[in-house]
C-alpha positions as CSV (number, residue, x, y, z in Angstrom):
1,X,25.6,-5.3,15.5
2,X,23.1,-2.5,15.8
3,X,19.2,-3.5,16.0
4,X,18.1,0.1,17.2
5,X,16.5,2.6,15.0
6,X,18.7,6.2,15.1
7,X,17.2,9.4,15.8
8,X,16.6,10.3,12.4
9,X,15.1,7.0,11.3
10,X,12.7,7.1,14.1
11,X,11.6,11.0,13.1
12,X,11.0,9.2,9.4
13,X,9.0,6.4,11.3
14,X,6.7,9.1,12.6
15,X,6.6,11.1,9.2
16,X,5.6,8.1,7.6
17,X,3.1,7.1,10.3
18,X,1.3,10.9,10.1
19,X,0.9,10.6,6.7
20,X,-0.5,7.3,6.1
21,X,-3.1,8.8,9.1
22,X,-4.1,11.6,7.1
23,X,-3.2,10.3,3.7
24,X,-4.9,6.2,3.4
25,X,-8.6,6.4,1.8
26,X,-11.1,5.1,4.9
27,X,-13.1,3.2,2.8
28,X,-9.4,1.4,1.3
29,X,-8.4,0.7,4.8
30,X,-11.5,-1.0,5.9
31,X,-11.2,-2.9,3.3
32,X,-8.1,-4.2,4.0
33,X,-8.9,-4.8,7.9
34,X,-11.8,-6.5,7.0
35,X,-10.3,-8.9,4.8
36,X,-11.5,-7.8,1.7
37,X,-11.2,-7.7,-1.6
38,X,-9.9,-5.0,-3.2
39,X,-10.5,-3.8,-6.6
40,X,-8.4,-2.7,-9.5
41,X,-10.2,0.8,-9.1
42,X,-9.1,1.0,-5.6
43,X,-4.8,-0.6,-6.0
44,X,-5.2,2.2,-9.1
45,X,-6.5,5.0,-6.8
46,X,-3.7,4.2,-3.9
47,X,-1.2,3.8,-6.1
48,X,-1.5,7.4,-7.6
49,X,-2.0,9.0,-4.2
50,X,1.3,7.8,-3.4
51,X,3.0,8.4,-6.6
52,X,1.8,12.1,-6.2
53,X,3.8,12.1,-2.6
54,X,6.5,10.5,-4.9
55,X,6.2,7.2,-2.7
56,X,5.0,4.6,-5.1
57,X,8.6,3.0,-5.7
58,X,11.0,4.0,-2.6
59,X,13.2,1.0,-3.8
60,X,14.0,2.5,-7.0
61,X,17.2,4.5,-8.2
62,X,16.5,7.9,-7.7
63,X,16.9,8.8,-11.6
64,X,13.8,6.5,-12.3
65,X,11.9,8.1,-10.0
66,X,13.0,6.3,-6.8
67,X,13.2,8.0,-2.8
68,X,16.9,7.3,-2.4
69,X,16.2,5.9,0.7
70,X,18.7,3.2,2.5
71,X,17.4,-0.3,3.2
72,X,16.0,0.8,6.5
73,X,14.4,3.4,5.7
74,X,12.6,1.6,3.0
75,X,11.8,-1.4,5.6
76,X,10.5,1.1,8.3
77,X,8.2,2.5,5.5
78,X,6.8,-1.4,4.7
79,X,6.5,-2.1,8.4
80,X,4.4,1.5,8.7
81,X,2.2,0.4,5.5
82,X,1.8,-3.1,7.4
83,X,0.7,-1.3,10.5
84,X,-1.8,1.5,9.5
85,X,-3.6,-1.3,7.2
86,X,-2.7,0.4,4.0
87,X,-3.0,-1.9,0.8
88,X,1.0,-2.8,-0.5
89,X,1.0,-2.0,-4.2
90,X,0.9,-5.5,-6.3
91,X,4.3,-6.8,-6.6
92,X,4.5,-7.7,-10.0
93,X,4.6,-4.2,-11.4
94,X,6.8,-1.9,-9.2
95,X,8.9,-4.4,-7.1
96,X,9.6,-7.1,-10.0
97,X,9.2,-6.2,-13.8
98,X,10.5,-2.7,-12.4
99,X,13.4,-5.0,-10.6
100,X,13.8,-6.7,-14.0
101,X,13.9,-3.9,-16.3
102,X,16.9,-2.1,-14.4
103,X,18.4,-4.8,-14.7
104,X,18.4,-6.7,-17.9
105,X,16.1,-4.2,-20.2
106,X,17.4,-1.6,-22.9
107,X,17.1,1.8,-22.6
108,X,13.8,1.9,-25.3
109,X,12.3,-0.5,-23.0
110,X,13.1,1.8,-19.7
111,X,12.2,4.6,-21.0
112,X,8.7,3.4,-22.2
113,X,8.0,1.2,-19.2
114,X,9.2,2.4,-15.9
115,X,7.6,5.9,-15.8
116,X,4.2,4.3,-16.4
117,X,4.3,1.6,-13.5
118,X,5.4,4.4,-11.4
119,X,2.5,6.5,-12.0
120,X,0.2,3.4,-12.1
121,X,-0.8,3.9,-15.8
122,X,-0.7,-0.4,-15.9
123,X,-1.5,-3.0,-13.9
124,X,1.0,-5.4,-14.3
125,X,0.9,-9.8,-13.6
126,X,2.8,-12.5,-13.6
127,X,3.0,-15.7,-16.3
128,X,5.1,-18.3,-14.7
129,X,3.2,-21.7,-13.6
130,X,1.9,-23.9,-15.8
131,X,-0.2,-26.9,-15.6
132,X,2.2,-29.4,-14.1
133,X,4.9,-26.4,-14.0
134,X,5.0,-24.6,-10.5
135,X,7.4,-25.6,-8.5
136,X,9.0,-27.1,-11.3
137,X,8.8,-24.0,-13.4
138,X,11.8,-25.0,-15.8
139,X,9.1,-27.7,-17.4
140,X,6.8,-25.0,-18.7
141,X,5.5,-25.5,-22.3
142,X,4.2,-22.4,-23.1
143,X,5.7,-21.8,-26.8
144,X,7.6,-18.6,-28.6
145,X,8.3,-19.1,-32.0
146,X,10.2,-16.3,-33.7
147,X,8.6,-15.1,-37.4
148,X,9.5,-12.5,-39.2
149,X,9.4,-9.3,-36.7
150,X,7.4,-11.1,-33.5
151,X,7.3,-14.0,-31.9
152,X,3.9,-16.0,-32.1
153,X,2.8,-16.9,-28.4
154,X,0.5,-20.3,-27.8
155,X,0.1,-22.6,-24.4
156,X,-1.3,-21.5,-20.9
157,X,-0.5,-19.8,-17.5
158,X,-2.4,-21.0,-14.6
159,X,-2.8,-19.2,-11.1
160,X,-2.2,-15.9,-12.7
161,X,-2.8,-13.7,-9.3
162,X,-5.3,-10.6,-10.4
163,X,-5.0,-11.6,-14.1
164,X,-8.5,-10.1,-14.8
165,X,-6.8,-7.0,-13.6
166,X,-4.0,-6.9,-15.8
167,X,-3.1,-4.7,-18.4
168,X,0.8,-6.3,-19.4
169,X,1.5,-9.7,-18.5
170,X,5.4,-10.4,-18.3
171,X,5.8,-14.2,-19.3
172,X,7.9,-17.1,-19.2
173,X,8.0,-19.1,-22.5
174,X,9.9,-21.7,-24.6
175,X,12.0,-20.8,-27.4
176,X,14.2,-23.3,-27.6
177,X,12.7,-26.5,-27.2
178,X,15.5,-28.3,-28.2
179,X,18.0,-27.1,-25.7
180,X,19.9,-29.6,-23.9
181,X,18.8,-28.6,-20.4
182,X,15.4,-27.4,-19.5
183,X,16.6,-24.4,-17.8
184,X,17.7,-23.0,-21.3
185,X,16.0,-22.2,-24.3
186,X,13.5,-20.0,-22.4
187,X,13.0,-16.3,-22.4
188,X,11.4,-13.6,-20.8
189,X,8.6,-11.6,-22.9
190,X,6.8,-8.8,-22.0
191,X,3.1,-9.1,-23.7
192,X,0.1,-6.7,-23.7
193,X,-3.1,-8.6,-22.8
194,X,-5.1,-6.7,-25.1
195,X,-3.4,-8.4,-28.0
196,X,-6.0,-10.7,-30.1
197,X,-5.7,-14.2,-28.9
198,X,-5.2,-13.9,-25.0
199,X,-8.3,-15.0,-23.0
200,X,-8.6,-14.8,-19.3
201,X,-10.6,-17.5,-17.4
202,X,-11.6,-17.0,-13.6
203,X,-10.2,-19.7,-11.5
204,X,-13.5,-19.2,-8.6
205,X,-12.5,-20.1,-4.9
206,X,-14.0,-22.2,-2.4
207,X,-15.0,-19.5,-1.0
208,X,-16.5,-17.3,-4.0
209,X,-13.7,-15.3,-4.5
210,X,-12.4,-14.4,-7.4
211,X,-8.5,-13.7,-7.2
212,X,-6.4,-16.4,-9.6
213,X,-6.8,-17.1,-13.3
214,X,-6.3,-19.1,-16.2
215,X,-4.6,-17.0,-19.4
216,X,-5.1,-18.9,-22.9
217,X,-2.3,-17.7,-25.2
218,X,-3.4,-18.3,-29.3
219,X,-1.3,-17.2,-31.9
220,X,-0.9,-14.2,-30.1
221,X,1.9,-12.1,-31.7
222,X,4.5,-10.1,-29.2
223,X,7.1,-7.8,-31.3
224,X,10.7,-8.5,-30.6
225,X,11.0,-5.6,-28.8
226,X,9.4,-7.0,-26.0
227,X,12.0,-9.7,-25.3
228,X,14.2,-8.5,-22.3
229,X,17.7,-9.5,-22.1
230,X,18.4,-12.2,-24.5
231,X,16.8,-15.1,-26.0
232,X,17.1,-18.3,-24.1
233,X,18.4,-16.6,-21.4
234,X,15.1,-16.4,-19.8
235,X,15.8,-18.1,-16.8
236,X,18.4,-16.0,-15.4
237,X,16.3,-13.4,-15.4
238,X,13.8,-15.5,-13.5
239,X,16.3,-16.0,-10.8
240,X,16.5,-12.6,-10.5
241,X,13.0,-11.8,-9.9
242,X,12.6,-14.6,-7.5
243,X,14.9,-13.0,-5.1
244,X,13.5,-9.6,-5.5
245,X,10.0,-11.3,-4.5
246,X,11.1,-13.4,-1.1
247,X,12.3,-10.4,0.6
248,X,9.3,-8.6,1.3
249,X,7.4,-12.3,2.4
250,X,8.2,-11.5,6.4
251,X,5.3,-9.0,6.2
252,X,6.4,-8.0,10.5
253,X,4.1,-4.8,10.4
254,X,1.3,-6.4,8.9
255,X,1.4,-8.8,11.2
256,X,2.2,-7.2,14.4
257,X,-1.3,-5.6,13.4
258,X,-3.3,-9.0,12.9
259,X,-2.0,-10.4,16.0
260,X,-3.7,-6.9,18.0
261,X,-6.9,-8.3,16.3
262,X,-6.5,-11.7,17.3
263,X,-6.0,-10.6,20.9
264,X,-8.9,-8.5,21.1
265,X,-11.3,-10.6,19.6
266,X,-10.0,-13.6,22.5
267,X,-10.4,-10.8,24.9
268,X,-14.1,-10.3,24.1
269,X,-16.6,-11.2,26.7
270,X,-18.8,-14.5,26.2
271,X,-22.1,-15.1,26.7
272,X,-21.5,-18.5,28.2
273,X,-18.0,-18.2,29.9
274,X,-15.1,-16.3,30.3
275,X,-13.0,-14.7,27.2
276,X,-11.2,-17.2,25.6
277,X,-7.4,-15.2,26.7
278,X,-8.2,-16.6,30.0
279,X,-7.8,-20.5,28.8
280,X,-4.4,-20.8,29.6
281,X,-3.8,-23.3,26.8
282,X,-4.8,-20.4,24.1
283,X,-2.4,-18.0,26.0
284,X,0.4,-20.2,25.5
285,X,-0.7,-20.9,21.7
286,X,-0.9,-16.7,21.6
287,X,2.5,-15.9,23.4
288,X,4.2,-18.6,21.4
289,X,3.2,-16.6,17.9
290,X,4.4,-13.1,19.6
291,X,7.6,-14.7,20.7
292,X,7.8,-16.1,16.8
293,X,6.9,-12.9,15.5
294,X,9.6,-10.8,17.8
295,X,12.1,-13.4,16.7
296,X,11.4,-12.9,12.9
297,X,11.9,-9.1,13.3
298,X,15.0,-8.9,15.5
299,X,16.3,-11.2,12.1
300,X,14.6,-8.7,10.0
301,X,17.0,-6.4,11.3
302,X,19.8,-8.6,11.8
303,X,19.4,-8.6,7.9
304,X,19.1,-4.9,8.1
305,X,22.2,-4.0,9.5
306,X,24.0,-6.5,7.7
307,X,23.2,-4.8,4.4
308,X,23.6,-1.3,5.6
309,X,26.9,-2.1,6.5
310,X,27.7,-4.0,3.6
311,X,26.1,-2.2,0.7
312,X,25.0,-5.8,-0.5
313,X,22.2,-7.5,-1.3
314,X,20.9,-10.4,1.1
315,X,22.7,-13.9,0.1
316,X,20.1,-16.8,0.2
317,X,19.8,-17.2,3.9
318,X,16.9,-14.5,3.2
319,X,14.9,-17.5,3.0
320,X,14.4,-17.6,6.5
321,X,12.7,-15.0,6.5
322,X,10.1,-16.1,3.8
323,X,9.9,-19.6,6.0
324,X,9.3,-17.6,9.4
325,X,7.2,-15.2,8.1
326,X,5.0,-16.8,6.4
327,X,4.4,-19.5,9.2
328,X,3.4,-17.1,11.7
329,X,1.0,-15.4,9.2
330,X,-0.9,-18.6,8.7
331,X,-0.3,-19.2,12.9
332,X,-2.6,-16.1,13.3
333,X,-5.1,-17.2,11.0
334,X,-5.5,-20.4,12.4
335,X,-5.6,-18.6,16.0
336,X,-8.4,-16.7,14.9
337,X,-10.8,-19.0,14.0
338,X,-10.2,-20.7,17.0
339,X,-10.7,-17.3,18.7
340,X,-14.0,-16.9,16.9
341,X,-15.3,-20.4,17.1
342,X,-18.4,-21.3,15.2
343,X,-18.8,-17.5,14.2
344,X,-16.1,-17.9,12.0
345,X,-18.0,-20.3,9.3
346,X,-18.2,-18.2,6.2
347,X,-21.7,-18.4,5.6
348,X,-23.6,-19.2,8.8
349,X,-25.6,-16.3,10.4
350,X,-25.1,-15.9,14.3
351,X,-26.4,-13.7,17.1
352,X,-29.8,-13.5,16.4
353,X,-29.7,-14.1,12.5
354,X,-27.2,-11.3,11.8
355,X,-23.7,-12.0,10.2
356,X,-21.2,-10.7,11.7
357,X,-18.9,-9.1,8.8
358,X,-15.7,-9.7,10.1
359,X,-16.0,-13.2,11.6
360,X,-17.7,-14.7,8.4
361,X,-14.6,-13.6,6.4
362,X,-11.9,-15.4,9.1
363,X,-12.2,-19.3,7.4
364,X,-12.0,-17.6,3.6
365,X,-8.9,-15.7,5.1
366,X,-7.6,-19.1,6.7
367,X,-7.9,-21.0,3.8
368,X,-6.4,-18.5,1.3
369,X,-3.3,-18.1,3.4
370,X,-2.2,-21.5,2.8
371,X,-0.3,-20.3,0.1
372,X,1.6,-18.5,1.5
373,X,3.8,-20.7,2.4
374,X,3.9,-22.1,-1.3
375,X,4.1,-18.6,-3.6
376,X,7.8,-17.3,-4.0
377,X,8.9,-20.7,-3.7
378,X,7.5,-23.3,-1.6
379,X,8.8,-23.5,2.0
380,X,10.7,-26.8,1.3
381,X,12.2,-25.6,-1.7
382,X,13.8,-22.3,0.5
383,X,15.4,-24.6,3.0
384,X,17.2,-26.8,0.4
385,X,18.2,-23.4,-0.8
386,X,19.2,-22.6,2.8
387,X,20.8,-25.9,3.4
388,X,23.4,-26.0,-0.1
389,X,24.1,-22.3,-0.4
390,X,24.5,-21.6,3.1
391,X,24.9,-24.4,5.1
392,X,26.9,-26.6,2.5
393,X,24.8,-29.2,2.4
């Protein structure tokens, strides 16, 4: 087994890393240290810089526009993006319609769609969970009811990430109610959300943010043409996608930079004592997250060679990188409110009345990363996945 970079990948490593340093918009990147949000103006205006370098989609064939890249050169290039602070395009567009299109689409629907989420002409979301259908997405109820040359689209999508951004929405829906098991009867639709009938609803955080939505669906009518693969075979195409969105969750580079924050902001000297790295208890709290986080990258690469040697896909122990990852992501934020201490309070003004920008957006930060260990599939779910396709349980 080889866990070492070769000469050539680490001259790519440092092509990459000079070109995100002259490349990545300031303002973008200060954004995404400082915990930010961004806005569609600004995932648009990245996502063309890099589709000009011809770096939006370096996982995709080369015929559709794609790098040709092996696996570790496209993992070096996520870790670099993770690094530098450089926004990762939204998943639902480039990484999993794209994923799903190559797959199960026709050739009309390739043709139309794939150049345009490589240049970033659409914003693309996802319309999976339901009300009282996460987890358990095979109980949505949204319906699809075929007349004449469309389909007619009614129910409701809840916790639609960046819906307000959205341009397409590609959906789950119910087409066959009267299939014998839940998992059938469902397809996969593609829907514009300018089509009369959709409404969008903010779903407004505890912390003021604006990031999730509801989507209303009325009588809203979706051509045929915009069912991919076949009908009431939905859910295998949801499998699909699933896969293609756990194996970026480990998120290494990105957080290989948050934990440099969160050890210079414990380094920091105190007004009334010494700097919290000097508590020993905090330093064990600090090197236990570094040992987790060198532990989940050595597997990242375990995974690495595995598939540059095979030429396959990850199997479902993949998982533990979703479970790893995102536990030491939501390890750091909870580290760095305890680093900040009562600074970190979202709205409460400190040193002398003035707000410190970065600290009052550490609890909004803690609190929104609690899902990461839900979204892609919940942590529990991932090790029963773990346990009965690779364990035998």
């Amino acid at each position: 087994m080889d866990l070492s970079y070769s000469t050539e990948e680490l001259a790519f490593r440092d092509e990459v890393r000079d070109w995100l340093a002259g490349n990545l918009p300031a303002d973008i990147r200060e954004k995404v240290v400082g915990y930010r949000h961004l806005s569609k103006e600004d995932f648009t205006r990245w996502h063309r810089i890099l589709a000009a370098k011809g770096w939006s989609v370096p996982h995709w064939p080369v015929e559709w526009g794609g790098t040709g890249w092996d696996v570790t050169r496209r993992y070096i290039f996520d870790e670099e993006f993770g690094l530098a602070g450089a926004p990762v395009l939204p998943s639902f567009g480039p990484n999993m319609c794209a994923a799903v299109l190559q797959r199960f689409g026709t050739e009309a629907q390739k043709a139309h769609y794939l150049p345009r989420i490589r240049n970033g002409d659409d914003f693309w979301v996802q319309g999976y969970s339901e009300p009282g259908s996460g987890s358990d997405l095979a109980s949505l109820k949204t319906r699809a009811e075929r007349q004449g040359d469309h389909y007619l689209v009614n129910g409701q999508k809840i916790w639609t990430t960046l819906g307000h951004y959205g341009d397409w929405i590609f959906c789950l829906v119910r087409t066959d109610p009267s299939a014998a098991k839940r998992q059938e009867g469902i397809s996969f639709l593609l829907i514009d959300m300018k089509t009369p009938g959709i409404t969008v609803r903010p779903l407004i955080l505890m912390d003021g943010g604006h990031e999730v939505n509801e989507v209303f669906f009325e009588n809203v009518k979706v051509p045929l043409g915009n069912l991919v693969h076949e009908e009431n075979k939905g859910w295998t195409v949801a499998k699909y996608l699933l896969g293609h969105e756990r194996m970026g969750s480990a998120r290494v580079g990105a957080s290989r930079r948050e934990l440099g924050a969160l050890r210079a902001l414990a380094s920091r000297e105190l007004k009334n004592g010494r700097p919290l790295i000097e508590d020993p208890r905090f330093r064990d709290r600090l090197s236990r997250i570094e040992i987790e986080l060198m532990s989940l990258e050595l597997t990242a690469m375990r995974f690495l060679d595995r598939m540059r040697r095979s030429g396959q896909p990850p199997g479902a122990d993949v998982s533990m990188l979703k479970i790893r990852g995102t536990e030491v992501q939501q390890a750091i934020t909870e580290l760095m409110m305890q680093a900040a201490g009562p600074e970190a309070q979202p709205f409460v003004a400190v040193d002398g009345g003035e707000v410190d920008p970065l600290h009052s957006r550490l609890a909004p930060r803690y609190f929104n990363f609690r899902k990461a260990s839900i979204y892609a599939g919940s942590n529990e779910i991932q090790r029963n996945i773990i346990a009965k396709a690779t364990l035998g349980l």
